[in-house]
C-alpha angles and dihedrals in degrees: 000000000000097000099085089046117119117225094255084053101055092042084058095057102041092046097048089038077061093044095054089050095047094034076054102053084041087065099046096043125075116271097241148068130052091287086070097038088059096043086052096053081050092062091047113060091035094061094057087049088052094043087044095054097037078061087064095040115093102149098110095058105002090237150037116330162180086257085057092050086047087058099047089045083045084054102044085053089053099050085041089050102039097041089065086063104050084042109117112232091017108230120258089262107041094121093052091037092045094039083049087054106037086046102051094048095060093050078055087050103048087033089060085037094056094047097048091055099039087046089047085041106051128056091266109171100162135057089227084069101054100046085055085051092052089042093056099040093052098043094048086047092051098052084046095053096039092069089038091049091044084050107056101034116131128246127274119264119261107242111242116273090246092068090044096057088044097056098044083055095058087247115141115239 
């Protein structure tokens, strides 16, 4: 089975098999401290490696497809995740805004994951197929993700005293 595999191909494996186990440790871990910092910049960085190289893999379909569109929507969450932290001063929101985004790049990660297994596993023979079999999975993985999500969300940022003690003044903030 690998052995047809190109060597963008099997970079792409082998780095987002790396991304689901650290995107996993990342969940179950707690959400501070430099551990967690490191793991994050892993991730990171992975998964533009893996969305880079998902760009140059065309073996499933022999074109552009679904799975193409899944890595530039991947990409845009991680930009979208990762901007809120180098941003000086962060926004009031960053943790909600960073913990959406990373979240919902690793659902587009173990969604594409899933289909690619389930489509190699079963006797697929169209590319109509396939693409049900991407619609189901996702959607079933979505609906998944968004309790666990939900769920797991932090909580929002406390305002700063000073607007508390404005706003118990009457001041407007």
């Amino acid at each position: 089975m690998i052995a047809h595999l190109t060597i963008a191909a099997v970079i792409h494996v082998a780095v987002a098999i790396l991304c689901i186990a650290v995107g996993l440790i990342q969940f179950l871990r707690p959400k501070r401290g430099a551990g967690h910092r490191a793991r994050g910049y892993l991730y990171v960085y992975a998964m533009l490696v893996t969305d880079g190289t998902a760009m140059l893999v065309y073996q499933f379909t022999g074109h552009f497809n679904a799975f193409h569109v899944g890595a530039i929507a991947n990409l845009i969450c991680i930009v979208c995740a990762v901007v809120p932290l180098l941003r000086s001063p962060r926004p009031a929101n960053w943790r909600m805004t960073h913990y959406t985004f990373i979240s919902w790049s690793y659902v587009s990660l173990m969604s594409a994951g899933a289909t690619n297994i389930v489509g190699r596993l079963l006797p697929v023979t169209t590319r109509a197929q396939v693409e049900w079999i991407a619609l189901v999975l996702s959607l079933v993985m979505m609906m998944i993700a968004y309790i666990l999500i939900r769920k797991y969300r932090p909580l929002p940022d406390a305002p700063m005293v000073s607007a508390k003690l404005a706003e118990q003044s009457g001041v407007p903030s």
